[in-house]
C-alpha positions in Angstrom: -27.9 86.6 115.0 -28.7 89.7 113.1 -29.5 93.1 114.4 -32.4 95.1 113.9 -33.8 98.5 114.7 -36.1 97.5 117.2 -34.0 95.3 119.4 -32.7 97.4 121.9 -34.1 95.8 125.0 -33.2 95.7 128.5 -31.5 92.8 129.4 -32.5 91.0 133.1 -30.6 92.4 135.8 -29.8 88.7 136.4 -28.3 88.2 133.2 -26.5 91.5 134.0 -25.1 90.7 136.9 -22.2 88.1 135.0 -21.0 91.2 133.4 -20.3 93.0 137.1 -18.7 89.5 139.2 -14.9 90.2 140.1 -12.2 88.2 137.7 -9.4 87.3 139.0 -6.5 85.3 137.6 -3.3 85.0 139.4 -2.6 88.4 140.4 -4.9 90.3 137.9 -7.9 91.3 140.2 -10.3 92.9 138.6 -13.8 94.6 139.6 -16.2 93.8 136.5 -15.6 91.4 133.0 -16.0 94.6 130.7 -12.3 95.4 128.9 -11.9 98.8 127.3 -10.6 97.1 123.5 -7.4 98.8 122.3 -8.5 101.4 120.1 -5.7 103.5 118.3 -6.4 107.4 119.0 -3.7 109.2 118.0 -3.4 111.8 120.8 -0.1 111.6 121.5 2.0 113.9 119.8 5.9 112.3 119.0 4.9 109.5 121.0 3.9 111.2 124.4 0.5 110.8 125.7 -0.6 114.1 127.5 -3.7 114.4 130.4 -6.1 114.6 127.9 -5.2 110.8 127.7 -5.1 110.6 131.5 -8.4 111.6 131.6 -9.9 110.4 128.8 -9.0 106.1 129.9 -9.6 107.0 133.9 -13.7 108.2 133.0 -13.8 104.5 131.6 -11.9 102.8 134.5 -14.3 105.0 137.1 -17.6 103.8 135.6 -17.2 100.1 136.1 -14.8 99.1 133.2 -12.9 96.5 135.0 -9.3 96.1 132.4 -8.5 99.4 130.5 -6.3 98.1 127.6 -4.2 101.0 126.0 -4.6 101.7 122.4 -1.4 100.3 120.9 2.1 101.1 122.1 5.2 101.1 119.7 8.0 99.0 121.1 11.6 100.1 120.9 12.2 99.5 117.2 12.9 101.9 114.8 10.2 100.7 112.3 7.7 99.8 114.8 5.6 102.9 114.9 3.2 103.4 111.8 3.6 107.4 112.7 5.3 108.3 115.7 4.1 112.1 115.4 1.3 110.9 116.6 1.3 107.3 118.1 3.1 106.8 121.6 5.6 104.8 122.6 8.1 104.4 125.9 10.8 105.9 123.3 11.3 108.9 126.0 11.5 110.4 129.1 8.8 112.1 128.1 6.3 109.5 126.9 7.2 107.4 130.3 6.1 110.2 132.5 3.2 110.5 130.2 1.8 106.8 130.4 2.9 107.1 134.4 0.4 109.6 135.1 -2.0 107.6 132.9 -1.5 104.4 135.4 -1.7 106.8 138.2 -4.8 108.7 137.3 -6.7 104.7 136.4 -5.5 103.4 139.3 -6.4 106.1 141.3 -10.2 105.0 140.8 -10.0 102.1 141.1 -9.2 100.6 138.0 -6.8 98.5 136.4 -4.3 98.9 133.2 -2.3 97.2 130.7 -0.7 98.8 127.4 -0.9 97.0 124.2 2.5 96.5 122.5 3.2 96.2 119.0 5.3 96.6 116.3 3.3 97.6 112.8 5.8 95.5 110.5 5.0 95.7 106.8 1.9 97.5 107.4 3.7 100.7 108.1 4.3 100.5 104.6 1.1 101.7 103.4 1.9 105.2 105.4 4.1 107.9 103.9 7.5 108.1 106.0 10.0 110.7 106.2 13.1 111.0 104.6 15.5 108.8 105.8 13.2 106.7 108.2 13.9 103.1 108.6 12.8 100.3 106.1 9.6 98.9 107.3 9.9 94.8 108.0 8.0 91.8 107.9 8.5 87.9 107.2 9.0 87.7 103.6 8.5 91.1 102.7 4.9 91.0 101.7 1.8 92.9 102.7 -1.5 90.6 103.4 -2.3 91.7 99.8 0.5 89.6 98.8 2.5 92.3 97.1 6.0 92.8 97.7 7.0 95.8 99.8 10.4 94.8 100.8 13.3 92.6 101.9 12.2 89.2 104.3 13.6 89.5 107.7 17.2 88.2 108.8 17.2 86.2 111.7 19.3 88.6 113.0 16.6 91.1 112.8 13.8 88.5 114.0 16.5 88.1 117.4 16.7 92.1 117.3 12.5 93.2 117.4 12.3 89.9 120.2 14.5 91.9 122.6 12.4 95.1 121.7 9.0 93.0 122.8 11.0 92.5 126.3 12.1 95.7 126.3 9.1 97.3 126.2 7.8 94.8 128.8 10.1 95.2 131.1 9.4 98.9 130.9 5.6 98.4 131.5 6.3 97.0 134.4 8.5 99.4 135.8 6.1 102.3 135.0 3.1 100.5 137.0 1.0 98.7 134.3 -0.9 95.9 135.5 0.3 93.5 132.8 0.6 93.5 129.1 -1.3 92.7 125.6 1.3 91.4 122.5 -1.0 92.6 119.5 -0.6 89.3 117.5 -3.9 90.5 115.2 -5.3 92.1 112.5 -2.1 91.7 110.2 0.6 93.7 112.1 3.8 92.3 112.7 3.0 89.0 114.7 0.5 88.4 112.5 2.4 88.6 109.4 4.6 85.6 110.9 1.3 83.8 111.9 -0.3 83.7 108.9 0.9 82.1 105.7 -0.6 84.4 103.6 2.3 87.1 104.2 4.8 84.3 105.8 6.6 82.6 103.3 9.3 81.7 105.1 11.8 78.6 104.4 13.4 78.2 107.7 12.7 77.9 111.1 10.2 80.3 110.9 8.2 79.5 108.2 6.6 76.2 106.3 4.5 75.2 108.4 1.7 76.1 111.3 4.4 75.0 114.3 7.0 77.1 112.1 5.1 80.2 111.8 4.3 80.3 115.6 7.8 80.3 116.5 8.1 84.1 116.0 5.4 84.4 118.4 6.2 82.0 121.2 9.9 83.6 121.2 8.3 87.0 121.5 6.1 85.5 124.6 9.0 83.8 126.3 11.0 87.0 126.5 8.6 89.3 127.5 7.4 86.6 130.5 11.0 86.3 131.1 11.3 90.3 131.5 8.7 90.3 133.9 8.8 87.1 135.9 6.1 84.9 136.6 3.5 86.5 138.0 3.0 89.7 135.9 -0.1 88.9 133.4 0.2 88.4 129.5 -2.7 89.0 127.2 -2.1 87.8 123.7 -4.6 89.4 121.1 -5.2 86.8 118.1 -7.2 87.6 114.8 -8.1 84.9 112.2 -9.1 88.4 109.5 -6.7 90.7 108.8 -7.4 94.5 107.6 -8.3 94.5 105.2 -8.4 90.9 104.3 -11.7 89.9 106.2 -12.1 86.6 104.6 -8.2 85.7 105.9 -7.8 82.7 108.0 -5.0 81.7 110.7 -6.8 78.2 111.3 -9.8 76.7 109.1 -10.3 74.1 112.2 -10.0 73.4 115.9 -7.2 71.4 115.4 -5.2 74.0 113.3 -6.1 76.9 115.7 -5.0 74.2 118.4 -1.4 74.1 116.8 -0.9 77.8 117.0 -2.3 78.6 120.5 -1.2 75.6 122.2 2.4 76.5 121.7 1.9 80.2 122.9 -0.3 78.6 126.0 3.0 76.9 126.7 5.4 80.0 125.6 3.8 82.6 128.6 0.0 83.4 127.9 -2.3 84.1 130.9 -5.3 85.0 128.7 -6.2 84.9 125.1 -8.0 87.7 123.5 -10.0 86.7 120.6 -10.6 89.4 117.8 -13.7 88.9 115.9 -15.9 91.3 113.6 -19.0 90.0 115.1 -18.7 87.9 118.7 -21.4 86.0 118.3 -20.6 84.5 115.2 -19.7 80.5 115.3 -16.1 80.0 114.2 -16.1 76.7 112.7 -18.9 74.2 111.1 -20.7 72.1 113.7 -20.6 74.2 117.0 -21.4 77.2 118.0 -18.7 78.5 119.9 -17.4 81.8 119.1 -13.6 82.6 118.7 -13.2 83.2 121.9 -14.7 80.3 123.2 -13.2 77.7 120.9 -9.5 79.7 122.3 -10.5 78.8 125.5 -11.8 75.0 125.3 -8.2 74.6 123.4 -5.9 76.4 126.1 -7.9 76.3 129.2 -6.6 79.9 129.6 -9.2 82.3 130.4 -10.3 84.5 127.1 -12.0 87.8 126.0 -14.5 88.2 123.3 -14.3 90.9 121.3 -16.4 92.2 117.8 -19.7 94.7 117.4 -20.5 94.5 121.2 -23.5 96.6 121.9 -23.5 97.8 118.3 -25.6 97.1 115.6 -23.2 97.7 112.6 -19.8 95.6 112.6 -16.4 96.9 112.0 -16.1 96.8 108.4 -19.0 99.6 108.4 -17.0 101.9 111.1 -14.1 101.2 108.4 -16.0 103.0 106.0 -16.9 105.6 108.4 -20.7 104.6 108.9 -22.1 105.0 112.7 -23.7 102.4 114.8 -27.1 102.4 117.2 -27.0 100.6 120.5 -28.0 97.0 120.0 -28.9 94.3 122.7 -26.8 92.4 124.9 -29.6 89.2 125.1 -26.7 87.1 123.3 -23.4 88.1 125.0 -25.2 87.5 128.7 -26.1 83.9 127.5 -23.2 83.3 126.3 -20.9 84.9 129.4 -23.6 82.8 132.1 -22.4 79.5 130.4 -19.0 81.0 130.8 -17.8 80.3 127.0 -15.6 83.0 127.5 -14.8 85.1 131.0 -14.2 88.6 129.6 -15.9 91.0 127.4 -14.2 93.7 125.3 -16.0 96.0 124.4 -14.4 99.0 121.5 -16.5 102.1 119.9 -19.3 101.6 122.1 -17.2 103.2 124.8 -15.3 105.2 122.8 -18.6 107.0 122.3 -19.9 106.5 125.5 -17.5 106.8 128.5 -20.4 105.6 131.1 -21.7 102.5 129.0 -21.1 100.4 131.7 -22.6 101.4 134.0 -25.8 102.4 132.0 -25.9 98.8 131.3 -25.7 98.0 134.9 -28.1 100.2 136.0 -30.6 99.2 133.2 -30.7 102.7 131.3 -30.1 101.3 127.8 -32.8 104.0 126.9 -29.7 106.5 127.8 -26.7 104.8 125.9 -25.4 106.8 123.1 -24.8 105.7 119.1 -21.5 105.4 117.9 -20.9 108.6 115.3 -17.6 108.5 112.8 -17.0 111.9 114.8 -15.9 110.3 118.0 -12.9 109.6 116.5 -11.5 112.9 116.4 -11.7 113.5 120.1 -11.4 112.1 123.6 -14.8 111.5 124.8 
């Protein structure tokens, strides 16, 4: 499919409609299939998220977003946080009462929440630190580059950031989340262990597909034993990795088969499927997206994720570039033959805080472009 200038054309309100049914999954309810994607904002000075934040997720939850996802969340490790000055964390009392008023002010319309855990791992790396911060950690020490930036993992450390995962968990349940999303993308920590390029591991963490999903699946079985059975896990998987866009987890059903099978099995209630471009086929001979190949494997529901409602994909806003609207003819097709149940959709509603609902209402003449500049604020 390939965008042009001119496409920008309203979709039947029949078509629509998929887009505004209730999902429900076990105890996750939620009012529409649009998810607000995790978009890291930087607003939340030594790890505390202020009402600015509040205020900036609830306009999204109170015009139709059904699933706010958090921009990412630093668990309790000391090397999790790429720059705690300003990313947030649960670290304080602080940054608790912060993200509580967050829940409170979403779910006071309405809405629904989740925070997005992670821990950066070798990617932190590539940031300045100050004196005397903790050495950043990964696999086998290399970025997805393949240059060395440090020491591989002890087990002992492995054991150590697994208990941070249910830590942080445990503590999104307490402060009223909805569920959770384990970041497993886009070459942070997870990743690194998922992906052979930056695990070269000997043991039993490494050497082979089932090996390199351990780290994973041991990260899932604490956190759903933090939280008990019924409290929802999202786990966000990317085959590219920034900025390695030609990287690969799997190069075939079966392979991607090996790594989400075991996480199915591990705790997963719903895969999230990172792609640059959803409507993209992910392997030769069918034309199932990411997202829907995730969910033929599993049977867990999925979101689809990459360029929706833009015309320029993510390696453009990378390089700072804007984006027009673009149509949403191929994601309704593809959500009324239900290839995958949810829709995330990222700088189209960072720009525009009432996209959904201008789609529901059939004002696409009214949505807004994505500009480089809505990056510096809280629309």
């Amino acid at each position: 499919m390939t965008f042009t200038e001119n496409n920008l054309q309203a979709v039947p309100a029949s078509a629509v409609a998929k887009l505004f049914e209730p999902f429900r999954y076990g105890p996750l309810e939620l009012s529409s299939r649009i998810v607000m994607a995790p978009m890291a904002r930087g607003f939340s000075p030594n790890g505390v998220p202020g009402p600015d934040v509040a205020d900036y997720y609830r306009r999204r939850a109170e015009q139709q977003v059904g699933l706010v996802i958090t921009e990412n969340i630093s668990i309790p490790h000391p090397s999790a946080n790429q720059d705690p000055t300003i990313y947030p964390d649960f670290n304080s009392e602080e940054a608790r009462a912060g993200w509580k008023h967050v829940v409170d002010e979403v779910h006071r319309v309405g809405g629904k929440i989740i925070p997005q855990l992670m821990h950066t791992g070798i990617a932190r790396a590539a940031v300045p630190q100050p004196d005397g911060a903790e050495p950043s950690i990964s696999p086998s020490g290399l970025d997805v580059n393949g240059e060395r930036q440090g020491e591989p993992m002890t087990v002992e450390e492995i054991r150590e950031v697994i208990a941070a995962y249910a830590e942080a968990a445990a503590e999104a349940q307490r402060l009223g989340f909805d569920g959770i999303e384990l970041h497993g993308a886009h070459g942070y920590l997870i990743d690194q262990f998922l992906w052979e390029g930056t695990n070269r591991r000997t043991d039993e963490y490494g050497g082979s597909i089932a090996k390199r999903t351990r780290f994973a699946a041991e990260v899932i079985a604490a956190c759903r034993q933090a939280v008990g059975p019924d409290f929802p896990i999202i786990f966000r998987f990317s085959q590219w990795k920034f900025p390695v866009y030609t990287a690969r987890l799997a190069q075939n059903p079966e392979e991607l088969a090996e790594v989400l099978k075991p996480l199915a099995a591990a705790g997963v209630d719903i895969f999230h499927a990172s792609t640059r471009r959803f409507w993209e086929p992910e392997f030769e001979g069918s034309s199932l997206s990411l997202a829907g190949w995730a969910k033929q494997i599993t049977g867990q529901p999925t979101i689809s994720v990459g360029s929706v409602g833009l015309q320029q994909d993510f390696a453009g806003f990378m390089a700072g570039e804007g984006s027009e609207p673009s149509s949403l003819n191929d994601l309704t097709e593809r959500m009324a033959t239900s290839e995958f149940d949810l829709v995330a959709v990222g700088r189209a509603l960072l720009a525009d805080p009432a996209w959904a609902v201008k789609i529901r209402d059939g004002r696409e003449d009214e949505l807004k472009p994505f500009h480089s500049d809505a990056i510096g604020t809280l629309y």
